[in-house]
C-alpha positions as CSV (number, residue, x, y, z in Angstrom):
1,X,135.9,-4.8,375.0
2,X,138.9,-7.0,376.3
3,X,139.2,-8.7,379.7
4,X,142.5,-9.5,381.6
5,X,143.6,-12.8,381.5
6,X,146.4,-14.2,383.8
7,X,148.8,-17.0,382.5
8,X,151.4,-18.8,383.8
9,X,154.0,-19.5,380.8
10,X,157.8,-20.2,381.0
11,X,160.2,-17.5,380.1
12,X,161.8,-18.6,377.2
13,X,158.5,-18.9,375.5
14,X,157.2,-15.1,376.7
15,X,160.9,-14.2,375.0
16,X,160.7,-16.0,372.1
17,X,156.8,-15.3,371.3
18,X,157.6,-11.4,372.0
19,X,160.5,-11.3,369.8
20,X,157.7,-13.4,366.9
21,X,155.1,-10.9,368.4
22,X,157.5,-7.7,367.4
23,X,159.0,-9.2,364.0
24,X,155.7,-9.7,362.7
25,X,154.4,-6.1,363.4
26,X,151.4,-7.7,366.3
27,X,151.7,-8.1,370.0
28,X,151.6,-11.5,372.4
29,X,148.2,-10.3,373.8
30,X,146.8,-10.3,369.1
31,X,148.5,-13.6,369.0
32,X,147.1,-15.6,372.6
33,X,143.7,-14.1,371.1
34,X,144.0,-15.4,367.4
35,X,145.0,-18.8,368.4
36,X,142.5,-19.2,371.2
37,X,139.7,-17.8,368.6
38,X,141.2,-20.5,365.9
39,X,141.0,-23.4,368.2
40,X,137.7,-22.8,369.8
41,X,136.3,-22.3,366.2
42,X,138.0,-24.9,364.9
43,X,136.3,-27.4,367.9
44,X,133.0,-25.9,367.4
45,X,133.1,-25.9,363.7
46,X,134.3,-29.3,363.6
47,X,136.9,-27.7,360.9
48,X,140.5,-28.6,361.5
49,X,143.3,-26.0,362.4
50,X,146.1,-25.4,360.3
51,X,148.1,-27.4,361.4
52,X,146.1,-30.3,362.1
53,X,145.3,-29.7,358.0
54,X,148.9,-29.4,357.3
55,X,149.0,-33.2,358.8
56,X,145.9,-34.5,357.2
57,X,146.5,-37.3,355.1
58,X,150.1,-38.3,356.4
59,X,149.3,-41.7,358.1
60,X,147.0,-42.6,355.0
61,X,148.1,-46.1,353.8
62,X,149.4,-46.9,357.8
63,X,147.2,-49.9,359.2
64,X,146.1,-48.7,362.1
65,X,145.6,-51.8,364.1
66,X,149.9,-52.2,363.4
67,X,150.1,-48.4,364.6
68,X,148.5,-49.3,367.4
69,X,150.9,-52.7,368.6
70,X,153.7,-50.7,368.1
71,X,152.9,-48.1,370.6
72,X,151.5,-50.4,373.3
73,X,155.1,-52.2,372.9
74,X,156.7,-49.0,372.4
75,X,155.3,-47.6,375.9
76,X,155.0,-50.8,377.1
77,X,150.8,-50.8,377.2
């Protein structure tokens, strides 16, 4: 059973996902859905998204004290 949702989103982005939505064969309804289901799983399962897995293991070998100096002087904390 599926339930209405209403969303504000800007115009370019209902374009753009529609064309995505129609070039790969699902609709923007499928693909708000999937990515909903995916993050709420992924908080609740404590598993990582794909992205966020894609990412894993790129600020390995950054202190993170010195990460942390250069944004406060970078936005001026």
């Amino acid at each position: 059973m599926s339930t209405k949702l209403t969303l504000s989103v800007d115009p370019g982005v209902i374009h753009a996902a529609k064309k995505y939505a129609a070039a790969n064969g699902t609709s923007v309804s499928h693909l708000v859905e999937s990515y909903l289901a995916a993050i709420t799983r992924a908080s609740s399962d404590r598993q990582p998204t794909a992205q966020l897995a894609r990412w894993r293991g790129s600020m390995s070998g950054v202190d993170v004290e010195d990460h942390k100096d250069w944004l406060a002087e970078k936005y001026g904390a």
